[in-house]
C-alpha positions as CSV (number, residue, x, y, z in Angstrom):
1,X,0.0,0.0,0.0
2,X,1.1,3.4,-1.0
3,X,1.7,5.9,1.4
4,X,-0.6,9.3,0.1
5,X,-1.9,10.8,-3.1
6,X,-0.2,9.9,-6.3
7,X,2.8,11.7,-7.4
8,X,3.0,14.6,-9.8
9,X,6.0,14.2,-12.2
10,X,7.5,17.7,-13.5
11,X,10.5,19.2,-14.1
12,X,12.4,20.6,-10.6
13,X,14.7,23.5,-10.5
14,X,18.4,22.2,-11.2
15,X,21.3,23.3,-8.4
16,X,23.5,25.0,-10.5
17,X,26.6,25.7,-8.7
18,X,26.5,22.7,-6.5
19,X,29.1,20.0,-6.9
20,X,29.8,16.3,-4.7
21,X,33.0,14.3,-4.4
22,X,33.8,11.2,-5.7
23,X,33.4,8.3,-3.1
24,X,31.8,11.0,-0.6
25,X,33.1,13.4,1.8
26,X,34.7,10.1,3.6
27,X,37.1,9.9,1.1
28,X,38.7,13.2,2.5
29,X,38.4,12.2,6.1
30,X,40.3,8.2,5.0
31,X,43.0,10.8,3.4
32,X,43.7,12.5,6.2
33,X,43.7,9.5,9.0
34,X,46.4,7.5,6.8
35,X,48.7,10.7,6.5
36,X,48.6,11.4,10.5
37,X,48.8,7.6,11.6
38,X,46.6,4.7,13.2
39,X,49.0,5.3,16.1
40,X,48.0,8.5,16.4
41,X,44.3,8.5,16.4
42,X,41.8,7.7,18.9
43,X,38.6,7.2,18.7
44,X,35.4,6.8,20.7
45,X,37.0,8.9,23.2
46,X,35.6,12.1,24.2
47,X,37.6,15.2,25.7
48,X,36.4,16.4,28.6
49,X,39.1,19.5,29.3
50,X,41.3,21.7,27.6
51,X,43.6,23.4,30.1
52,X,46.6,26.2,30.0
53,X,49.7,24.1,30.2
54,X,52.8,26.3,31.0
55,X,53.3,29.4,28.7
56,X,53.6,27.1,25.1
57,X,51.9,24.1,25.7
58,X,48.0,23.1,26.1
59,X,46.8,19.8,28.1
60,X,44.1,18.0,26.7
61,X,42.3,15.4,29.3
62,X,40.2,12.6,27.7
63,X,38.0,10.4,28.7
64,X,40.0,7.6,29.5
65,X,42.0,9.9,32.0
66,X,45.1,9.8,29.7
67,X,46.4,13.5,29.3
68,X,47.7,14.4,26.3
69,X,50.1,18.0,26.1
70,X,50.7,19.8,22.7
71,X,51.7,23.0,21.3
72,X,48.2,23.5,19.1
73,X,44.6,21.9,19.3
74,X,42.2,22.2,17.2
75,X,38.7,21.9,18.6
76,X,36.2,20.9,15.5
77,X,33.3,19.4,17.2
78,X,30.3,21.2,17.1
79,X,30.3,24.5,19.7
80,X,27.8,24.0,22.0
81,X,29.1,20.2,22.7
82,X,32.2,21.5,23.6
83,X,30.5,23.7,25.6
84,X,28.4,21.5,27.1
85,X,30.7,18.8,27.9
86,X,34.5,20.2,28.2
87,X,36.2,21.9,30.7
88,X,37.7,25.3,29.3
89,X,39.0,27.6,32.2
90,X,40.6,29.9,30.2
91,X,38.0,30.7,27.7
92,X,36.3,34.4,28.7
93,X,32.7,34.3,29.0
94,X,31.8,35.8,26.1
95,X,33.5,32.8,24.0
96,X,31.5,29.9,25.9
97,X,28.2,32.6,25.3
98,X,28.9,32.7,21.6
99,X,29.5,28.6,22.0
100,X,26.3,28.3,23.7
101,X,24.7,30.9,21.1
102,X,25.4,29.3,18.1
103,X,23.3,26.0,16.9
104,X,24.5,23.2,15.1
105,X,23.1,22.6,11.5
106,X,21.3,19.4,11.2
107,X,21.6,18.5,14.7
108,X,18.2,17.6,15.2
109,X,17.8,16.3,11.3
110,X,18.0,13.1,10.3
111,X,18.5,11.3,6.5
112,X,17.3,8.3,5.4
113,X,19.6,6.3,2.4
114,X,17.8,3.6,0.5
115,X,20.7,1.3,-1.4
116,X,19.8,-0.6,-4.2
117,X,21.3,-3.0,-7.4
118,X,21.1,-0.4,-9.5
119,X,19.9,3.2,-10.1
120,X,16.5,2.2,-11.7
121,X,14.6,5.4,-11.8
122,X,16.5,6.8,-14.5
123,X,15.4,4.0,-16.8
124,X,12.2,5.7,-16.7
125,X,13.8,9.0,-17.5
126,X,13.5,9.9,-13.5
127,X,16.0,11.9,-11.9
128,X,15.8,10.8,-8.6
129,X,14.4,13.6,-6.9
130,X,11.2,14.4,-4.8
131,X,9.9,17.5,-3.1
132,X,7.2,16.5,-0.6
133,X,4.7,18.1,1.9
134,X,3.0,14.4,2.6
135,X,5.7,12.0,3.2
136,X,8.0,11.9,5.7
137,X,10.7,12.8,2.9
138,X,10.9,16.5,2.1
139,X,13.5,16.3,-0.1
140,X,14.9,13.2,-2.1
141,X,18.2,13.0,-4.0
142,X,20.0,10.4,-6.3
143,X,22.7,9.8,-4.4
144,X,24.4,6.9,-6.5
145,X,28.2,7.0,-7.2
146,X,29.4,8.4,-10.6
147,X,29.3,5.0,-12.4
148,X,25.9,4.4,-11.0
149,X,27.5,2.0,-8.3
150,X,26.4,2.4,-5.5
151,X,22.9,3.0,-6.3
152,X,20.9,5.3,-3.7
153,X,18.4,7.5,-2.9
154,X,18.8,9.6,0.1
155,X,15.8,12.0,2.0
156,X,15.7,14.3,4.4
157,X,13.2,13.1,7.1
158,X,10.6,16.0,8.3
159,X,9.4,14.2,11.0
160,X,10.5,15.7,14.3
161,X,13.0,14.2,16.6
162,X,10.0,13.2,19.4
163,X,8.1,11.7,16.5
164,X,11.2,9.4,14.8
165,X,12.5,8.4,18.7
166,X,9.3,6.9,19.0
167,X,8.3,5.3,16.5
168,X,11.4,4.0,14.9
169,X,10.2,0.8,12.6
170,X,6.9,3.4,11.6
171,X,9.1,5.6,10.0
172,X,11.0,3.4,8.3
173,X,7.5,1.8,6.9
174,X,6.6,5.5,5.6
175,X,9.8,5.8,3.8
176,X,9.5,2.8,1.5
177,X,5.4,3.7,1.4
178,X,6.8,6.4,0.3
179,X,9.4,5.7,-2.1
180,X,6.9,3.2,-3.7
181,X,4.7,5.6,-4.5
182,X,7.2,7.8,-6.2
183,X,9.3,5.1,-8.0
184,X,7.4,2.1,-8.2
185,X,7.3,-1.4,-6.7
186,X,11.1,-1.9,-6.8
187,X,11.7,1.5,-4.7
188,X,9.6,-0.3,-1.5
189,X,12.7,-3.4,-1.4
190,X,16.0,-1.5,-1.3
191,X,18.8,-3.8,-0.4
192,X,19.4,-1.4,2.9
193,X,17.4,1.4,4.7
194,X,19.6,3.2,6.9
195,X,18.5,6.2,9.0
196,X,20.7,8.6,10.3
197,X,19.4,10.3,13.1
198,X,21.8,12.9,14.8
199,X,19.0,13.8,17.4
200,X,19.9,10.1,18.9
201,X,24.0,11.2,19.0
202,X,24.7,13.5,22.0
203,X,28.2,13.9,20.4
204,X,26.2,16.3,18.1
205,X,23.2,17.3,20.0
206,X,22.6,18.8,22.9
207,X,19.1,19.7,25.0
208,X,19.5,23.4,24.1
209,X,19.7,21.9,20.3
210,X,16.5,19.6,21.2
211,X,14.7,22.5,22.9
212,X,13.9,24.8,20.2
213,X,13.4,25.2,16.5
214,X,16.3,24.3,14.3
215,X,17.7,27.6,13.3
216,X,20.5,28.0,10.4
217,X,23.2,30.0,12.2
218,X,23.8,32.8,11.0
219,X,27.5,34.4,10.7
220,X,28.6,34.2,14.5
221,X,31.1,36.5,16.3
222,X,34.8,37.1,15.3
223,X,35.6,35.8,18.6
224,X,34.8,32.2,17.1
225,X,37.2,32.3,14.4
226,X,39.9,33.6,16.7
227,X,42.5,31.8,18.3
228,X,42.8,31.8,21.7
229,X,45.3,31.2,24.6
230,X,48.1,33.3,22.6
231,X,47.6,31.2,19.3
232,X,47.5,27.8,21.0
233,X,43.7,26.7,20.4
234,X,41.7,27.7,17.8
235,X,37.7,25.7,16.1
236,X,37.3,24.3,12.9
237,X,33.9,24.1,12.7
238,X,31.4,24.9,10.1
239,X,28.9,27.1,12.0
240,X,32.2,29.6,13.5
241,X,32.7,30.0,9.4
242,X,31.8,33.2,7.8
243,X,31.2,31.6,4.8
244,X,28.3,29.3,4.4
245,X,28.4,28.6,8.0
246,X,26.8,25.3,9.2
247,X,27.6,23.8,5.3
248,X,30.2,21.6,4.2
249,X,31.7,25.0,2.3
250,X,32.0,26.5,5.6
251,X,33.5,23.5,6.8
252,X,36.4,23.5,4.3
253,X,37.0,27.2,4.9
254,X,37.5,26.8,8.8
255,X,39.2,23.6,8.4
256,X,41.6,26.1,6.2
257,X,41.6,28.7,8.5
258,X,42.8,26.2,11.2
259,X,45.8,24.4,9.3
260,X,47.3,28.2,8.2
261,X,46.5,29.3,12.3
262,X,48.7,25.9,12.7
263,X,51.4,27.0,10.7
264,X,52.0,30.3,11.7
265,X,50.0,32.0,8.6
266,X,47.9,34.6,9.6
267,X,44.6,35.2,7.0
């Protein structure tokens, strides 16, 4: 059984000016990890303090209680988690306020990524892509590989956070009620549903996030792209970006920022 009314087919405004990377944005973080080492990377392992170390160096406590000391650190996850759930004594009050101040894109979103054999729809001159007010799917996107391989369809899920936390398996049933409606039979049997809801991760969210409508930040203050404790610490995340802050643009151009702050290059 379908899910609502049947679908009207029509042409969409293109995205001119958009662009994706081949094999994802993963293929930029599996770069990175195999220039800076296995040995060197921990994962699953939250921070819970950065503290002034002497007059060059920086202390960075972890979850396990190891303690790490370096000359820089880079804090990229989102603000108000590091607000939230780090120990910063010599930040000034006006830093963990802009922290606090400054939501997290997508935080409270979730996708939804449907895998399949092969990229059907566009045998029937389909491009993939769906703009609802009925489904839970707003948006819908072919989001297969260049060669076609893999083949996928991802959505952005409207439902709220309360409304996908509890009911879990009836959101997944609207999705392929969904998808079945807009791309036949074949759509409603993907070889994987995966939804990715960054409500559930409280390494992303955080109540304040939860507690009120999800806002696009706007450009925050200079004090985020700043670096503080005489050039020691410094973000790299998207929303401290004054360009296309809370997008993967803004991410690039902080993770930029960052690396020159690093080296000693002042923008």
């Amino acid at each position: 059984m379908g899910y609502g009314p049947t679908p009207q087919r029509q042409p969409l405004p293109g995205q001119d000016g958009m662009a994706r990377i081949d094999g994802g944005p993963t293929v930029l973080i599996e770069t990175l990890a195999r220039r800076v080492g296995d040995a060197n990377i921990r994962t699953s392992t939250p921070v819970t303090g950065i503290f002034e170390d002497g007059p060059k160096h920086v202390s960075v406590h972890i979850g396990s209680g190891e303690i790490i000391t370096a000359q820089k650190v880079i804090v990229s996850v989102p603000l108000r988690v590091a607000a939230a759930t780090m120990l910063l004594p010599w930040a000034p009050t006006a830093l963990i306020d802009a922290m606090r101040g400054t939501p997290t894109w997508m935080s409270t979103h979730a996708k939804a990524i449907a895998l399949y054999e092969r990229p059907f729809w566009r045998d029937a001159g389909l491009s993939g892509r769906v703009a609802s007010r009925v489904g839970p799917l707003v948006e819908v996107h072919d989001h297969s590989g260049v060669d076609g391989t893999p083949a996928a369809l991802f959505g952005f899920v409207g439902w709220p956070p309360e409304q996908r936390r509890n009911d879990p398996e009836g959101l997944r049933q609207a999705i392929l009620d969904q998808l079945l409606d807009c791309f036949g039979k074949v759509a409603a049997s993907p070889l994987e549903l995966v939804v990715q809801d960054w409500a559930l991760n409280l390494r992303t969210v955080t109540s304040l996030d939860l507690s009120r409508y999800a806002d696009h930040p706007d450009v925050g203050p200079s004090l985020l792209r700043q670096a503080h404790l005489d050039g020691r610490v410094q973000f790299a995340v998207s929303e401290a970006s004054d360009l296309s802050p809370g997008l993967i643009e803004g991410a690039l151009a902080m993770g930029e920022r960052a690396a020159l702050g690093v080296l000693g290059i002042n923008l």
